[in-house]
Backbone as a printed PyTorch tensor [residue, N CA C, xyz], in Angstrom:
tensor([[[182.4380,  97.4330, 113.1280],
         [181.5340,  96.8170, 112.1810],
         [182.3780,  96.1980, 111.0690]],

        [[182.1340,  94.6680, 110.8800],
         [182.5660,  94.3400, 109.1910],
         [182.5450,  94.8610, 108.1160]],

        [[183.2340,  94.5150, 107.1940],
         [183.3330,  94.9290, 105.9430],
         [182.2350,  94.1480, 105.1900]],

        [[180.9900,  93.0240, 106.2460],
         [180.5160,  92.2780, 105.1660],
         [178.7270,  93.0100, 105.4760]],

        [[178.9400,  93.6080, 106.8480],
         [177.6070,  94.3020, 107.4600],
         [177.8230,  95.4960, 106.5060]],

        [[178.7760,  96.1680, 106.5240],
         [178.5320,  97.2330, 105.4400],
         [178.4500,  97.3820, 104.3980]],

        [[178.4970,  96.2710, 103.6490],
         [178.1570,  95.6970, 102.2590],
         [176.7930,  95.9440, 102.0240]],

        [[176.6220,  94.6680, 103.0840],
         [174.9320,  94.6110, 102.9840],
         [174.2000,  95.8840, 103.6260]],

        [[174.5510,  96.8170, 104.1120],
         [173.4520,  98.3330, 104.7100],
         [173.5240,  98.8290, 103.1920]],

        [[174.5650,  99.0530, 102.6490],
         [175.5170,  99.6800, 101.2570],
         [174.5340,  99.5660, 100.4040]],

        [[174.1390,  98.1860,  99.6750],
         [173.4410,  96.9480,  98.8970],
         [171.8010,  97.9940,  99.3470]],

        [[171.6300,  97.3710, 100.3720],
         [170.2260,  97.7630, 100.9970],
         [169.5540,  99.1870, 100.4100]],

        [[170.4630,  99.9160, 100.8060],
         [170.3980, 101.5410, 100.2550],
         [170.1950, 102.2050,  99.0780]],

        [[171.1470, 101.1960,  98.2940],
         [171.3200, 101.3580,  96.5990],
         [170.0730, 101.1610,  95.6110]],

        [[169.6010, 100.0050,  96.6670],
         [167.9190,  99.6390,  95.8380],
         [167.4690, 100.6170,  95.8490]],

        [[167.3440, 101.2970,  96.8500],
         [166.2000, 102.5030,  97.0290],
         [166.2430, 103.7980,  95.9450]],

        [[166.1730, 104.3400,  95.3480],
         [166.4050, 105.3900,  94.5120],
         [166.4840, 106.8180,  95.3470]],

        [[165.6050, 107.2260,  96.4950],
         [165.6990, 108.3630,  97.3380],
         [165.6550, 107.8660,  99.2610]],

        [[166.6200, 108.8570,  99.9230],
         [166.5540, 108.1550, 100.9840],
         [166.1990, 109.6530, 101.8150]],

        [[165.5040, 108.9040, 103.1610],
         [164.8790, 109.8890, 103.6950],
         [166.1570, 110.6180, 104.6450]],

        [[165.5080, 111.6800, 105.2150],
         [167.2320, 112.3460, 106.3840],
         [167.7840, 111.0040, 107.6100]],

        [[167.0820, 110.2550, 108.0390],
         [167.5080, 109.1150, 109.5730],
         [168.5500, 108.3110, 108.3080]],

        [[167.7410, 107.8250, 107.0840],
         [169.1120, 107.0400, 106.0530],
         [170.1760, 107.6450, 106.0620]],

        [[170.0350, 108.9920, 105.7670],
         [171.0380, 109.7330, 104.9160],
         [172.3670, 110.1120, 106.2270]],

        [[172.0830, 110.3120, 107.6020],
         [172.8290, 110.1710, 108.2770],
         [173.3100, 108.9330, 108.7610]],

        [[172.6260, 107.5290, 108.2780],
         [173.1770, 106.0560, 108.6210],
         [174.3830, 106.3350, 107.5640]],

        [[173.8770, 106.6250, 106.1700],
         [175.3000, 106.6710, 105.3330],
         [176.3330, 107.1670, 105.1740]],

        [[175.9360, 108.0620, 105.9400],
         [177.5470, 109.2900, 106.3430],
         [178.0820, 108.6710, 107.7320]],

        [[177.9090, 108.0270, 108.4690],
         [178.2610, 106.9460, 109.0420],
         [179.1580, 106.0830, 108.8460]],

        [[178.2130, 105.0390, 107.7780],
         [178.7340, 103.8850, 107.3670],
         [180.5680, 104.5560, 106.2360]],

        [[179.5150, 105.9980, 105.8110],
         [180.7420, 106.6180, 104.6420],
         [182.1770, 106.9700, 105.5210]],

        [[181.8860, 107.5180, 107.1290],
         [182.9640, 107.7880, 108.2560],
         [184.0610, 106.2800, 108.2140]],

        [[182.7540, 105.3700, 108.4450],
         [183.6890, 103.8700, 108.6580],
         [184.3500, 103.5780, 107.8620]],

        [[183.9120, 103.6020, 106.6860],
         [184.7040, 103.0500, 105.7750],
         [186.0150, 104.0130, 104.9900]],

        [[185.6970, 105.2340, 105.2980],
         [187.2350, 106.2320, 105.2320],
         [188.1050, 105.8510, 106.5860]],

        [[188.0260, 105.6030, 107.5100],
         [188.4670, 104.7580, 108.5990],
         [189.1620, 103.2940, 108.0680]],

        [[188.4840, 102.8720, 107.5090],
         [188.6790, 101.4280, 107.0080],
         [189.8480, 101.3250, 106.1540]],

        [[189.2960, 102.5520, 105.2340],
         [190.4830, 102.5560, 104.1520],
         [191.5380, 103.2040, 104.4650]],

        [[191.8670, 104.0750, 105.8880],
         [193.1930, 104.1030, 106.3850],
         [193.9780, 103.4180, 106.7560]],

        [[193.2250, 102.2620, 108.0230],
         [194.2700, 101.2370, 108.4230],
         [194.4560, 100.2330, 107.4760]],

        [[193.7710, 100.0370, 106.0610],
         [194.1430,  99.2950, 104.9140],
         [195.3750,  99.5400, 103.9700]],

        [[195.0250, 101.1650, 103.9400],
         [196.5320, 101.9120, 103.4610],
         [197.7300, 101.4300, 104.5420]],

        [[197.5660, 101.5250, 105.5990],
         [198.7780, 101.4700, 106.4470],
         [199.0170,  99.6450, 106.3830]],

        [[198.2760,  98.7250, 106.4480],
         [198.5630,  97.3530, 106.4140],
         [199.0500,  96.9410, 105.2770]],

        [[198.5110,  98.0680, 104.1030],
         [199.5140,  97.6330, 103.2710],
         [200.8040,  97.7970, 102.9470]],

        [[201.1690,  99.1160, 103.3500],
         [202.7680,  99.3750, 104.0710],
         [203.5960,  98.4950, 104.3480]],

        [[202.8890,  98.0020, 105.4840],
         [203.4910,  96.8940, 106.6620],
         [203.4320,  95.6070, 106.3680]],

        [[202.9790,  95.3020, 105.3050],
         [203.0620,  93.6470, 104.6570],
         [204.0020,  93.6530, 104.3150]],

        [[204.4240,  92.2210, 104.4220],
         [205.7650,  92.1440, 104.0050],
         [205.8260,  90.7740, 102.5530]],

        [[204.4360,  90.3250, 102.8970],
         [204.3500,  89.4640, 101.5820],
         [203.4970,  89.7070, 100.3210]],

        [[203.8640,  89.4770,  99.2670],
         [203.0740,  90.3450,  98.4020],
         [201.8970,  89.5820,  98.0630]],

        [[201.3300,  88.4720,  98.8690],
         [200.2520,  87.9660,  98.1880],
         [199.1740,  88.2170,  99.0830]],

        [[200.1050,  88.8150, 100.8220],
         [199.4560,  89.3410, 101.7380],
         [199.0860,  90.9050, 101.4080]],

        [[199.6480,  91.3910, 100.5370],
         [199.5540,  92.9900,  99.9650],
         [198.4560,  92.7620,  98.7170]],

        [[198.4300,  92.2100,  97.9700],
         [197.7680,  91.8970,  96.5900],
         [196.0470,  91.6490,  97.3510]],

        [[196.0160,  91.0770,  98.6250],
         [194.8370,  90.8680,  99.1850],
         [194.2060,  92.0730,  99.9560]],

        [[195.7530,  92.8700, 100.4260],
         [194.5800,  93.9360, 101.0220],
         [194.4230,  94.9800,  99.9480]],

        [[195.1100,  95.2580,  98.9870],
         [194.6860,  95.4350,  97.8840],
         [193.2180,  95.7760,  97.6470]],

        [[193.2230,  94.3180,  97.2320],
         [191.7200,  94.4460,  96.5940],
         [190.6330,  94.8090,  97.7000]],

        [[190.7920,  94.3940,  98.7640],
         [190.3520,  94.8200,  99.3950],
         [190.0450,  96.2030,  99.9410]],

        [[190.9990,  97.1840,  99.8900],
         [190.7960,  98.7660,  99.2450],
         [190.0240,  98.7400,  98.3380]],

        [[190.3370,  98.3670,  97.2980],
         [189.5480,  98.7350,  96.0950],
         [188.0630,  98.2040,  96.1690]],

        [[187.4460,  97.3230,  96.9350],
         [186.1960,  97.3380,  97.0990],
         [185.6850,  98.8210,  98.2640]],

        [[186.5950,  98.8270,  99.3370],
         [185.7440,  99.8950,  99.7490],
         [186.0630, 100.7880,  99.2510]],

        [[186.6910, 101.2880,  98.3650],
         [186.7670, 102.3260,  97.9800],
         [185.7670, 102.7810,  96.6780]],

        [[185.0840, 101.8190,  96.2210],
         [184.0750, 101.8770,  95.3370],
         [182.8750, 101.6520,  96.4020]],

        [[183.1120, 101.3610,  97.4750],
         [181.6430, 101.3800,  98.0990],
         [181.7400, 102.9440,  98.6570]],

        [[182.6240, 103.4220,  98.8830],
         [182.9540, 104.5870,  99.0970],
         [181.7260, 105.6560,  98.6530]],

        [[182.7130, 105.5370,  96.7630],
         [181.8020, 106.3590,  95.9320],
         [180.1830, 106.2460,  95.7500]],

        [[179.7610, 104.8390,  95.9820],
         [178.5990, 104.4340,  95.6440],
         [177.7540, 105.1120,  96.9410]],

        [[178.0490, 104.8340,  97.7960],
         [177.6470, 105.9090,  99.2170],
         [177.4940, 107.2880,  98.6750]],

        [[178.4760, 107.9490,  98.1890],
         [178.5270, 109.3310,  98.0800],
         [177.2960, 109.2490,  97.2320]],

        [[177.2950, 108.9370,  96.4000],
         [176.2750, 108.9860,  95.2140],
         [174.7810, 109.2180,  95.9380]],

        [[174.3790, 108.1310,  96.8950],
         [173.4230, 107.8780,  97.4120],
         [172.8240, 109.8110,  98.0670]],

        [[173.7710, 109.9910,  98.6750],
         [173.4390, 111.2800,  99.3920],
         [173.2130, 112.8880,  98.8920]]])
């Protein structure tokens, strides 16, 4: 799954203020993927060798890693 589908389930969820148990296991899910995500991001950033190619996956951590928390929150 993208990083742009899990945005938007992420987004979707957040509106809601309480989620029922079928949500609450989509988000521990989506929360699996994206600790997944943010491993092979840690490791690509290792393995870059250019820093504007590092500065990108970067930030790119740092969004899922705040979608991360925002998940946790949800549950």
């Amino acid at each position: 799954m993208n990083l742009d589908k899990i945005v938007s389930k992420i987004k979707k969820y957040l509106k809601k203020d309480s989620l029922d148990e079928s949500k609450q296991e989509k988000v521990k899910e989506i929360i699996e993927k994206l600790s997944q995500k943010k491993a092979k991001l840690k490791k690509e950033i290792k393995e870059a060798k250019k820093d504007s190619e590092k500065k990108q996956l970067q930030k790119e951590l740092e969004a899922v890693i705040k979608l991360i928390e925002k998940s946790n929150k949800l549950i």
